[in-house]
MMTF fields as JSON, N, C-alpha, C and O atoms, coordinates in Angstrom:
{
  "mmtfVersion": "1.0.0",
  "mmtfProducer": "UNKNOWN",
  "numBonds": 427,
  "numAtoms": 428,
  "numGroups": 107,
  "numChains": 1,
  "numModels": 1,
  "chainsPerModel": [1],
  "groupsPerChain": [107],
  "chainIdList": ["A"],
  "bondAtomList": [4, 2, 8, 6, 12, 10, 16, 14, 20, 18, 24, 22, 28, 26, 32, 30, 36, 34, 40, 38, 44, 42, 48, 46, 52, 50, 56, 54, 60, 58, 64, 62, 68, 66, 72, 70, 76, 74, 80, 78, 84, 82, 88, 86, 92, 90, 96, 94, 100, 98, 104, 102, 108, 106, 112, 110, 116, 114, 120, 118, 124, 122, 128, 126, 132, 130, 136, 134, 140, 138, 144, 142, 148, 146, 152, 150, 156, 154, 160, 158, 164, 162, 168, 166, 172, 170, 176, 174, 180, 178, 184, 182, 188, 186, 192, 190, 196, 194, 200, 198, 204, 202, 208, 206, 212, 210, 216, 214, 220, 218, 224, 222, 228, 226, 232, 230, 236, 234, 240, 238, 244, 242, 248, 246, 252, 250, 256, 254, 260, 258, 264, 262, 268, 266, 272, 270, 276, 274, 280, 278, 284, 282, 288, 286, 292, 290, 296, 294, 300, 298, 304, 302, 308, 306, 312, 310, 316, 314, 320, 318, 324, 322, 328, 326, 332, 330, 336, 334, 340, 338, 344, 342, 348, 346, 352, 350, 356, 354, 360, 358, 364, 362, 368, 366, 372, 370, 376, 374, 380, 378, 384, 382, 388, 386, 392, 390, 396, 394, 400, 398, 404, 402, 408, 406, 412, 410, 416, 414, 420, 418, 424, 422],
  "bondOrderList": [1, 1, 1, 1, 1, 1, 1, 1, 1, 1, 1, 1, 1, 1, 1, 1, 1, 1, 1, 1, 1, 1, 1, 1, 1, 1, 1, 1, 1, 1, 1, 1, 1, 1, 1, 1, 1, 1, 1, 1, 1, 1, 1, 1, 1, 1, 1, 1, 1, 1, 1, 1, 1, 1, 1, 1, 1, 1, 1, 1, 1, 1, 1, 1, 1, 1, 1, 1, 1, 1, 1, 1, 1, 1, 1, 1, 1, 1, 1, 1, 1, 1, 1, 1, 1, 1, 1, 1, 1, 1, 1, 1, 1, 1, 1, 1, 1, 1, 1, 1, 1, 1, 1, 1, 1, 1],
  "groupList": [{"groupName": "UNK", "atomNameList": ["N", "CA", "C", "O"], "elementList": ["N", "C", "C", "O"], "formalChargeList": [0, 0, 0, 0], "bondAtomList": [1, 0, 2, 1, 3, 2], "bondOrderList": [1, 1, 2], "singleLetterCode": "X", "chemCompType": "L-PEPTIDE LINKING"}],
  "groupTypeList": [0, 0, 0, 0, 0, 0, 0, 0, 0, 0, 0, 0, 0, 0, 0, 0, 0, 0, 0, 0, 0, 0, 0, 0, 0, 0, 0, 0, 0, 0, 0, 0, 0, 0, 0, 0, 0, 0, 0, 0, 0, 0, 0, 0, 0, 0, 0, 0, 0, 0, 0, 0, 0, 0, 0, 0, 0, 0, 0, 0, 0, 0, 0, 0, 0, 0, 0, 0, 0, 0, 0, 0, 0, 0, 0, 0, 0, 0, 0, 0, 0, 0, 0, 0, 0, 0, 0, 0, 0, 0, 0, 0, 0, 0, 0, 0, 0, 0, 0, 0, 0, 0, 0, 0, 0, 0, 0],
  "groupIdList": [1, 2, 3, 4, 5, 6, 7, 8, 9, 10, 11, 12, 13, 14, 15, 16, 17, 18, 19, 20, 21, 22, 23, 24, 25, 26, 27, 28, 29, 30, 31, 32, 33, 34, 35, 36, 37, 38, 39, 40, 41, 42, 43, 44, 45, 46, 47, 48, 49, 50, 51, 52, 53, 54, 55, 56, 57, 58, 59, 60, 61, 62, 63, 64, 65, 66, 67, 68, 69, 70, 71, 72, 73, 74, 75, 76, 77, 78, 79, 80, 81, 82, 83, 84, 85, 86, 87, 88, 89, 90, 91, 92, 93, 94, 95, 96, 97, 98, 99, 100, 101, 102, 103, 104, 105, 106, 107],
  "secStructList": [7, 7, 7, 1, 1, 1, 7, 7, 3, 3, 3, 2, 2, 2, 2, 2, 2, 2, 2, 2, 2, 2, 6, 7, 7, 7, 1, 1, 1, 7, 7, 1, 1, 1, 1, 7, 2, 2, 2, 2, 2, 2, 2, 2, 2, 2, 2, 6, 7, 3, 3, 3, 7, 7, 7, 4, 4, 4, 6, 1, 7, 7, 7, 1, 1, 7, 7, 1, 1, 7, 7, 2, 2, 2, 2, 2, 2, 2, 2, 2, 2, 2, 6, 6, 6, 7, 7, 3, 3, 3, 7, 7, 6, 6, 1, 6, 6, 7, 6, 6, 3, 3, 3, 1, 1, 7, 7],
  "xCoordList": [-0.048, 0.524, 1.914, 2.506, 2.624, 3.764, 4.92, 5.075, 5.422, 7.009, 8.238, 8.123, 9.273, 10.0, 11.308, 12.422, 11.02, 11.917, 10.805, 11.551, 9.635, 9.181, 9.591, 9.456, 10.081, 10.571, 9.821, 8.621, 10.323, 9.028, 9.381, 10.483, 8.422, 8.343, 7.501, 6.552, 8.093, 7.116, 6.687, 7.358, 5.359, 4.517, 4.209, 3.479, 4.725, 4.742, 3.121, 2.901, 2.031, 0.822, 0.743, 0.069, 1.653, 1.823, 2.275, 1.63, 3.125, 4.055, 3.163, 3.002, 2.784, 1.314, 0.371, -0.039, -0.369, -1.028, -0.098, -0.687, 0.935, 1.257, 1.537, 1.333, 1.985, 2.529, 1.078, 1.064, -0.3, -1.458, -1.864, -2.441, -1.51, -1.799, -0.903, -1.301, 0.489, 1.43, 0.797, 0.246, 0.731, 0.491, -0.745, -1.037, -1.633, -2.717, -3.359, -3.814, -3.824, -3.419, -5.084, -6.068, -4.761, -6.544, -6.389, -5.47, -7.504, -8.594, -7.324, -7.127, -6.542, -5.709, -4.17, -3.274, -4.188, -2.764, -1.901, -0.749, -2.104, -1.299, -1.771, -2.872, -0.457, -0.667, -1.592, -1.698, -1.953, -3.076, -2.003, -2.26, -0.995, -0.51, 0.929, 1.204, 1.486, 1.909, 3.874, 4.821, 3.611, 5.377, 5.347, 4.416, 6.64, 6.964, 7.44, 8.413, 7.046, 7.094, 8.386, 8.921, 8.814, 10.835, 11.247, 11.77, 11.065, 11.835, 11.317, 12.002, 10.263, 10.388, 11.156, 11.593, 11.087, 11.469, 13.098, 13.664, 13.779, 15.305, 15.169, 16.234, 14.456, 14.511, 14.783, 15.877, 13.237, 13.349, 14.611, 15.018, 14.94, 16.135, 17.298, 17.99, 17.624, 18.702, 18.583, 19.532, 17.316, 17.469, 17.063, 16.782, 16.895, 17.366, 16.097, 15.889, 14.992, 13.73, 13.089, 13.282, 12.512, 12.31, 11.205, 10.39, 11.135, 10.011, 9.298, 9.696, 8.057, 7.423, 6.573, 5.916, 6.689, 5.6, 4.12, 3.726, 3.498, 2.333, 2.156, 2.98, 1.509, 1.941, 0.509, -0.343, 0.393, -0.78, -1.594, -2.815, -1.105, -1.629, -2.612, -3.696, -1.79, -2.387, -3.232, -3.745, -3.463, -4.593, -5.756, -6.847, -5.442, -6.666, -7.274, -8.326, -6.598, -7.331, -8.424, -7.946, -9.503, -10.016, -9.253, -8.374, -10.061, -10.093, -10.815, -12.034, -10.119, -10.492, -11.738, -12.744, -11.605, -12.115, -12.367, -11.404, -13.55, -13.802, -14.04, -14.584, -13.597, -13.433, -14.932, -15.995, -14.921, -16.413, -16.325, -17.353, -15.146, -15.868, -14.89, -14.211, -14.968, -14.314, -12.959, -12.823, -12.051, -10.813, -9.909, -8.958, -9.85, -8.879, -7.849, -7.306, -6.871, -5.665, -5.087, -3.955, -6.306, -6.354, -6.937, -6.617, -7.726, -7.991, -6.727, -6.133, -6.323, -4.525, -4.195, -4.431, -3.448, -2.389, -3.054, -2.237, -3.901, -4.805, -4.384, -3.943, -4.487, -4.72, -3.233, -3.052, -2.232, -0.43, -0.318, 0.678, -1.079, -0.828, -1.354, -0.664, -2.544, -3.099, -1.87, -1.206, -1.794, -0.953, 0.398, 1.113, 0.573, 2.005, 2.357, 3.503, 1.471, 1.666, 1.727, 1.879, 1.672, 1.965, 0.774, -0.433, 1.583, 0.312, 0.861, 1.926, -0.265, -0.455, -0.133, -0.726, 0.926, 0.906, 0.32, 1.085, -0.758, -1.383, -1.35, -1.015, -1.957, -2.658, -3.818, -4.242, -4.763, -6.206, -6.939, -6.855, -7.783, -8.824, -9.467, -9.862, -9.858, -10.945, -10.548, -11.271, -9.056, -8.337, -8.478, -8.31, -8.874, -8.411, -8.555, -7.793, -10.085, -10.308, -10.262, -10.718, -9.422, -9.035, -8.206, -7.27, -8.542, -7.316, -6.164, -5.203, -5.76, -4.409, -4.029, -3.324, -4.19, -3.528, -3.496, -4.334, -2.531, -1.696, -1.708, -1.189, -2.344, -2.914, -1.274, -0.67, -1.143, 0.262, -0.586, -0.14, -1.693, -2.395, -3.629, -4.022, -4.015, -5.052, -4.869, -4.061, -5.526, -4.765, -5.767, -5.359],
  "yCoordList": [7.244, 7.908, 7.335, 6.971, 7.168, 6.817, 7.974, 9.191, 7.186, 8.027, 7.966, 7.207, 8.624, 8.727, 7.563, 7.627, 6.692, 5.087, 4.437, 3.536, 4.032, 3.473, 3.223, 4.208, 1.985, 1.45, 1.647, 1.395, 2.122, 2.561, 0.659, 0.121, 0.146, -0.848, -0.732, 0.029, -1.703, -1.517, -2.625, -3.651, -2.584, -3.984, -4.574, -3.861, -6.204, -6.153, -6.041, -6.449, -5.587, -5.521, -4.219, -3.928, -3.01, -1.926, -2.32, -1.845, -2.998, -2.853, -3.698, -3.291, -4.738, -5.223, -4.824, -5.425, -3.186, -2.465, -1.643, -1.729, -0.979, 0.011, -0.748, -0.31, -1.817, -2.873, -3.247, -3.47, -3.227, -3.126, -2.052, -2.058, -0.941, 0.218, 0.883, 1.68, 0.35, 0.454, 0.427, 1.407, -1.05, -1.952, -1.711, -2.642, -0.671, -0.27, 0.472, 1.17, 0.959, 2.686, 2.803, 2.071, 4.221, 5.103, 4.719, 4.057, 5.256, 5.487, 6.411, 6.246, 7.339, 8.071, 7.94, 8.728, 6.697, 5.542, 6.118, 5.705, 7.175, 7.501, 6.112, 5.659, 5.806, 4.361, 5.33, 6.507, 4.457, 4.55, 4.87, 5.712, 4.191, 4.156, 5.478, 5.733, 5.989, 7.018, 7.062, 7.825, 5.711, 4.791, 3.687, 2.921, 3.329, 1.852, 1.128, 1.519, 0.571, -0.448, -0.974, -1.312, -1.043, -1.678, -0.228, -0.166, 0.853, 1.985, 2.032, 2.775, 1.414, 1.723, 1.031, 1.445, -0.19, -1.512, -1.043, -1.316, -0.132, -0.443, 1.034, 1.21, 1.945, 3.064, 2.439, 2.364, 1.896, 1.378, 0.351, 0.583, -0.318, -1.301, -0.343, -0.591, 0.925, 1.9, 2.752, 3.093, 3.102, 3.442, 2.845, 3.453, 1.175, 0.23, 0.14, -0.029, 0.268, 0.311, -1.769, -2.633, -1.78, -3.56, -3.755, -2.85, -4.915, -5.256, -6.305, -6.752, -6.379, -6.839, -7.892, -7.505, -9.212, -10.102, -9.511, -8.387, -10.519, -10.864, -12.324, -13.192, -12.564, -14.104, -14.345, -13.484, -15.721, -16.685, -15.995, -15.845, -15.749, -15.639, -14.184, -14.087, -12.872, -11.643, -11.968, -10.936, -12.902, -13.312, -14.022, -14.13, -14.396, -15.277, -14.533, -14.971, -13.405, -12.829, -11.653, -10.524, -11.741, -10.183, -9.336, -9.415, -8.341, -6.802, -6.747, -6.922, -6.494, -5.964, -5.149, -5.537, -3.608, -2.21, -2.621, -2.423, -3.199, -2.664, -1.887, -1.049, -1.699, -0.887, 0.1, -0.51, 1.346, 1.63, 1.4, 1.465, 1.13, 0.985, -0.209, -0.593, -0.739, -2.174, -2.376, -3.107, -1.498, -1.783, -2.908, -2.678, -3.94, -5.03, -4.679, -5.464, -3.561, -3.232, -2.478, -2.539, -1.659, -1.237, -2.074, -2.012, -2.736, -4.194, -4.776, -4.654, -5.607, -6.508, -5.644, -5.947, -3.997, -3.404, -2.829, -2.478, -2.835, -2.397, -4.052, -3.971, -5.074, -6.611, -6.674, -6.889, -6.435, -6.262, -5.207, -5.105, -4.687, -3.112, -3.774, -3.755, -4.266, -4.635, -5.997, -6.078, -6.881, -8.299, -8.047, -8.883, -7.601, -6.736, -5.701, -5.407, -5.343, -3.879, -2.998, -2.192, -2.506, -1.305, -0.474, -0.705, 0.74, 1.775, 1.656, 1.28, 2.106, 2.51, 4.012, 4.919, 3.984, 5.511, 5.876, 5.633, 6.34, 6.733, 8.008, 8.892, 7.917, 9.761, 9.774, 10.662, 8.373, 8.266, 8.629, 8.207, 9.597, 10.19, 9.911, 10.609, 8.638, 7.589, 6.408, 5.603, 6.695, 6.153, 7.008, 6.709, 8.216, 8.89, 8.529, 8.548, 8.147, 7.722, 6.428, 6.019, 5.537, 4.137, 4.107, 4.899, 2.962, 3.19, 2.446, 2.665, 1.708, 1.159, 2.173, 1.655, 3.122, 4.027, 5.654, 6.372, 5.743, 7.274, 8.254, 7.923, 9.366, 10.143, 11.316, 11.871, 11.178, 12.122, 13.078, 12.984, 13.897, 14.497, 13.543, 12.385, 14.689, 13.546, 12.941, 13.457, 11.863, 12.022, 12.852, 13.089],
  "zCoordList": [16.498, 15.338, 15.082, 16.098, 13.779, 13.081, 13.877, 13.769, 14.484, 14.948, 13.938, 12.976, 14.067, 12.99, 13.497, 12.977, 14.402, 14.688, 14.169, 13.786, 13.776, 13.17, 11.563, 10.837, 10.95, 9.701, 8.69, 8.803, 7.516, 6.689, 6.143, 6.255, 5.715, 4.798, 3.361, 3.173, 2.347, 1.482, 1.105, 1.216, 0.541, 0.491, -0.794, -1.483, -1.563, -2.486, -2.903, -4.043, -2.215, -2.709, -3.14, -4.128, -2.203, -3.471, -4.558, -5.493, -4.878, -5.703, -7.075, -8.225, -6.563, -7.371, -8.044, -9.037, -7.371, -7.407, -8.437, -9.515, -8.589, -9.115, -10.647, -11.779, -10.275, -11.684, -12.673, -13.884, -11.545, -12.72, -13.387, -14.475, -12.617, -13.297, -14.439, -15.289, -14.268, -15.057, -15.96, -16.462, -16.473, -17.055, -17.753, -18.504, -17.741, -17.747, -18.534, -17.628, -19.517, -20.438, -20.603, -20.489, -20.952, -21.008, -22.321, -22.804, -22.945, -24.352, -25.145, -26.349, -24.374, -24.909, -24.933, -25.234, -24.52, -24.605, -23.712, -23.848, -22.581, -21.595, -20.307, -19.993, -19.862, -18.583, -17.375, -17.032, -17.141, -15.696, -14.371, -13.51, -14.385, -13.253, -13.318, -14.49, -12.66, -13.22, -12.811, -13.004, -12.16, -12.154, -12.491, -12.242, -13.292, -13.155, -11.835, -11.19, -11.659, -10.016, -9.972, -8.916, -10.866, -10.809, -10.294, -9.181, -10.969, -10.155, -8.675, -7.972, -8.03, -7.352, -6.057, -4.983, -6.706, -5.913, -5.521, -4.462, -6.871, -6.792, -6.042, -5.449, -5.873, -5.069, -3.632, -3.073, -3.032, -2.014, -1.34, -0.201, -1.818, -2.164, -1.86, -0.873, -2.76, -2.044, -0.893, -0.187, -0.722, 0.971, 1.922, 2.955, 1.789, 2.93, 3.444, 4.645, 2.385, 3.227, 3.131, 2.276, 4.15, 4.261, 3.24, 3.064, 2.545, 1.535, 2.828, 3.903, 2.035, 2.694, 1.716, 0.75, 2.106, 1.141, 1.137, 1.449, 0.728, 0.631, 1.671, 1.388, 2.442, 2.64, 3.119, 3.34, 3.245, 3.235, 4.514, 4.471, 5.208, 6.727, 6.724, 7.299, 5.759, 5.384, 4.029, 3.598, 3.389, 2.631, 3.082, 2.521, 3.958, 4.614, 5.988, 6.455, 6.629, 7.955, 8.098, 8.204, 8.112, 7.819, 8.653, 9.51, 7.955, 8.559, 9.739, 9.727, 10.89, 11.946, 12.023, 12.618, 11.185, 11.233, 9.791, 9.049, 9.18, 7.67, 7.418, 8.137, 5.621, 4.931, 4.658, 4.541, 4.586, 3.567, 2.11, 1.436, 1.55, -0.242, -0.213, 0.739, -1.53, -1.706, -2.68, -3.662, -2.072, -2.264, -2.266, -1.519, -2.775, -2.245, -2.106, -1.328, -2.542, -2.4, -1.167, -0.687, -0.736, 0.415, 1.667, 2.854, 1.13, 2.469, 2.863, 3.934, 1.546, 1.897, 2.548, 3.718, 2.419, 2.664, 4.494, 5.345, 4.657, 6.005, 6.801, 7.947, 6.358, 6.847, 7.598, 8.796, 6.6, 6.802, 7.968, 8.685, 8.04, 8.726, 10.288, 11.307, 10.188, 11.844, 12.139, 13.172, 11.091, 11.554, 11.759, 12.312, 11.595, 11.539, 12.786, 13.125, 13.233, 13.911, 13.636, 14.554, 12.388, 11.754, 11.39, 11.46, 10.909, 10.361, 8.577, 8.087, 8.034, 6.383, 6.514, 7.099, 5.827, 5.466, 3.909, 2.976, 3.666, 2.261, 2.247, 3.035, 0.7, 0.556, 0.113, -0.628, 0.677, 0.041, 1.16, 2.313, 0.598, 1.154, 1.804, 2.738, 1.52, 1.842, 3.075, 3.66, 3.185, 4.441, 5.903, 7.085, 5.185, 6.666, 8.234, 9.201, 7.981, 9.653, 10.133, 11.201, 8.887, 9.602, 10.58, 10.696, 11.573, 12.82, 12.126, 12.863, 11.136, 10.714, 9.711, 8.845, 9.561, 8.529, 9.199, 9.743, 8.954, 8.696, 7.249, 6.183, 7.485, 6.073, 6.249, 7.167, 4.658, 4.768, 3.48, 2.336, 3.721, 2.914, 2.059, 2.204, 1.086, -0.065, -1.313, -2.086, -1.666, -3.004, -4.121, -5.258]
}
């Protein structure tokens, strides 16, 4: 489990993810995604939290523990999480019983 000396980081494949959904709008012209990804970058950025690339090595390694449905956003961000050492902290449902992720509720 995630201890509280553990570094939160953030991953520009969230940040990827949130920037398509932005970027994104329903039938009823409200956006899909429900932040702009610059606020979040300059959030993170003020409380000193580490960014994290994307890099060649977490594009090219599987998944340890695959996924059950076919998320690529949650594969990358699971891939960073085992190569890395780290845990995923989400609020997807569908994460819960991965061993690289940490559930902070559902979404």
């Amino acid at each position: 489990m995630a201890g509280a000396d553990m570094p939160l980081v953030l991953s520009a494949v969230s940040i990827w993810e949130l920037r398509l959904k932005w970027h994104s709008f329903r039938i009823s012209g409200s956006r899909k995604g429900p932040v702009d990804p610059g606020s979040v970058v300059r959030f993170a950025l003020a409380i000193e939290w580490e960014l994290m690339p994307l890099m060649a090595h977490h594009a090219a390694v599987g998944l340890a523990q695959p996924l059950a449905h076919k998320d690529p956003f949650d594969e990358l961000l699971l891939v960073q999480a085992q190569e890395e050492g780290m845990r995923l902290l989400t609020r997807d449902a569908s994460l819960v019983c991965h061993p690289y992720a940490v559930t902070a509720g559902h979404a």
